[in-house]
N, C-alpha and C positions, 0 to 999 in steps of 0.2 A: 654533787655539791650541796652542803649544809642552805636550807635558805635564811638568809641575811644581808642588812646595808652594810653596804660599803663607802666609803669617801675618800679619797684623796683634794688635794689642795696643791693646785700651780698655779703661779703668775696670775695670782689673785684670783682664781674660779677656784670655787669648791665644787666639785662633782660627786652625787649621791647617786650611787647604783643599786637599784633592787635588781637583789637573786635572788631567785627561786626557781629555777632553769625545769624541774620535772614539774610542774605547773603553770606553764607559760609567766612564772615572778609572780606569784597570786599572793597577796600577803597575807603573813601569818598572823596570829594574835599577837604574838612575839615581833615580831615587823611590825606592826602597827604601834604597842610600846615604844619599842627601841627609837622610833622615829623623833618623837619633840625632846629629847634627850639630846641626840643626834646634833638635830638641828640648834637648840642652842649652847652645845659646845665650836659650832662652826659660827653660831653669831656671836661668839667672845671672842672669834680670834683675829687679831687686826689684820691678819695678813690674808683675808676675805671680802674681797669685794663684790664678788654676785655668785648665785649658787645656781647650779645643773641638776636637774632631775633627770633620771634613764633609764632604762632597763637594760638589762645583760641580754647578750645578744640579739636576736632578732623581735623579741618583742620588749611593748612598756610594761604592760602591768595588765594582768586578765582579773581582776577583780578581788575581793578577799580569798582566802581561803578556807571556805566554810567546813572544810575534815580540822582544821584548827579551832575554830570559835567557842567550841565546847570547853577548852581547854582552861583553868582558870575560874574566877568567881565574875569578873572583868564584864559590863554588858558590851557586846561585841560592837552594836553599833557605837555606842560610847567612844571605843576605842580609836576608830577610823575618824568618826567626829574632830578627838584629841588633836590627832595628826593633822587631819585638815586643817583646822586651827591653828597649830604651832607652825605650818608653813605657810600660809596664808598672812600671820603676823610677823615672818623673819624680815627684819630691818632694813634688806638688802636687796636689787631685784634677782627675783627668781625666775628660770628657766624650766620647762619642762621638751624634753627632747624625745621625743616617738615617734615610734616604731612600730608594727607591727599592731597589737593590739592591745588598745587604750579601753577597758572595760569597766564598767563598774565600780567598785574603789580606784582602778588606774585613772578614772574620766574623774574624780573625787578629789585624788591627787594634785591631774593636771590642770583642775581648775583651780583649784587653789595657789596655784604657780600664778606669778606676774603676764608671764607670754607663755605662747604654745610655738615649739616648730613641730614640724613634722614630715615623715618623710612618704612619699606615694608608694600608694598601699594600704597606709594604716588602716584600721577601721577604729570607731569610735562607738559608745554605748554607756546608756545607763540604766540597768537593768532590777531592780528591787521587784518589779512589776512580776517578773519571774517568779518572784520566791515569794511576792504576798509578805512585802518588805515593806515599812512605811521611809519615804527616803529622809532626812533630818530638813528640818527647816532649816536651817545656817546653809546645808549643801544645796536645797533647792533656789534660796534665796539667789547662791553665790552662781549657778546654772545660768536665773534667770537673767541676772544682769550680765553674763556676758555673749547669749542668745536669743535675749527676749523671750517674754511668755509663752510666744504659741511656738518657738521651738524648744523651748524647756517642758511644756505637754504633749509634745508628739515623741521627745524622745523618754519621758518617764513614764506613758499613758501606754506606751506601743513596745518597750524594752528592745526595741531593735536596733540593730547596726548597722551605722553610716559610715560611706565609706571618707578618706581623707576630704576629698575635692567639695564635699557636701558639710564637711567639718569648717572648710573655709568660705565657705559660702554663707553657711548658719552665723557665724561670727566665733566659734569657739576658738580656731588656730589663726594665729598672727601670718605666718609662713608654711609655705608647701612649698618640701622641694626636692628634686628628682631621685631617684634611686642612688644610692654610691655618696648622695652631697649634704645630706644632715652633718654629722661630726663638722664637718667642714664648716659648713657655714653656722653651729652656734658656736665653733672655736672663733670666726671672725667678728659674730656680732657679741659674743660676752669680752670679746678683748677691747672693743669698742666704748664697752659698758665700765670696764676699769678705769677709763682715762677720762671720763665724764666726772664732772663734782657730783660729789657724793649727797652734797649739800642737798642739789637741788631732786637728786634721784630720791632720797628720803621723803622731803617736803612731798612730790608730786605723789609718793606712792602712799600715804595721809590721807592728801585729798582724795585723791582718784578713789580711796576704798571708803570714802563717807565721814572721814576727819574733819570736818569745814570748823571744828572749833577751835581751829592748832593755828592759825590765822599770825595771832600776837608771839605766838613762841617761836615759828619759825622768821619768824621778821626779827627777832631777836637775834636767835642762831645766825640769820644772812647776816646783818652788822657787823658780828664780833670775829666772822671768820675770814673776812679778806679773800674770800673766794667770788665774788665778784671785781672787786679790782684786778685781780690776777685772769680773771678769764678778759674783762677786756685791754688790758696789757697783754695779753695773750695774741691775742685778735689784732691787734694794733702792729704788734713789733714780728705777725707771721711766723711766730714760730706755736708748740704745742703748751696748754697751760701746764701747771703742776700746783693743783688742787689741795688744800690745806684740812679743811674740815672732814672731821675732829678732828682738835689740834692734839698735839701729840702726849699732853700733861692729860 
């Protein structure tokens, strides 16, 4: 099989699979392109409320694919950069679902995703150290804050691989969960994630990345969309809200 994303779109999760199956999903220059392209034709489409990252089959993503990088005028780190960036800023929260082995651009990827699951096994790494790579400031930045410094230097200082349980420990993965039960459990917590206001999943995902200037605009947006009234008439009369923002003009 050619490697290339994929996506489909159900009951509002959009799901983004890298293939690259004879490479454990390593991504190509071409994959790294394709990708903020990708992603915001899935953030125009209303019928998207939280998006999935994955890999095909049993792994995430083992890193770029450096027999690709040559390929092109494109500076390679540049390109992985792009990507992280165009996900990192999709509108909506993002999911990273793994498996197997989360390496290099795959650890790249899945930090840039809102949450981590994972399933036992994984292993995790971030490896430039190998190749006499300098890693980008944006990706180290985005490491540090969700491991803190002295595990963002022991894992870009040492290029070694941790396995999942030490992934959650460090603070990189939100959830660990047993063999057979990933699929399963981000199909119940992204269906979770649909039926929440949108409103306030925007606003927090602003601040939480360093927004603090977005203050007056969303106090704005909360007024004019009646999605607080509706969440505590929600609340009040026991049954489930039905979220408004954006409104539909």
């Amino acid at each position: 099989m050619d490697a290339a994303l994929h996506s489909t779109v159900a009951g509002g999760v959009a799901t983004v699979v890298i293939s690259h199956p004879a490479k454990r999903n390593a991504m190509t220059a071409a994959m790294w392109r394709a990708l903020p392209e990708l992603l915001a034709r899935l953030a125009a489409d209303p019928a998207v409320r939280v998006l999935v990252l994955t890999g095909a089959g049993p792994t995430f993503c083992a890193g770029a694919d450096i027999s690709s990088l040559t390929e092109g005028s494109d500076d390679p780190q540049a390109l992985s950069v792009a990507a992280e960036e165009a996900l990192a800023a999709f509108p909506l929260p993002t999911v990273a679902a793994v498996r197997g082995f989360c390496v290099g651009g795959g650890s790249q990827l899945a930090a840039a995703c809102d949450l981590r699951f994972a399933e036992e096994g994984a292993s995790f790494g971030v490896t430039p150290a190998r190749l006499g790579i300098v890693y980008p400031a944006s990706s180290t930045r985005r490491l540090t804050s969700l491991v803190g410094p002295a595990w963002a230097k022991y894992l870009l200082f040492s290029a070694e691989l941790i396995g999942a349980d030490v992934a959650l420990r460090a603070g990189f993965l939100n959830e660990l969960l047993p063999a057979g039960q990933l699929d399963k459990r981000v199909s119940e917590f992204t269906r979770i994630l649909t039926t929440r206001s949108r409103l306030t999943q925007a606003a927090a995902k602003e601040f939480a990345d360093g927004r603090t200037d977005r203050d007056a605009y969303w106090s704005a947006q909360a007024a004019g969309s009646g999605d607080t009234a509706e969440g505590v008439a929600a609340f009040l009369e026991r049954r489930a809200p039905v979220f408004s923002w954006p409104s539909a003009d």
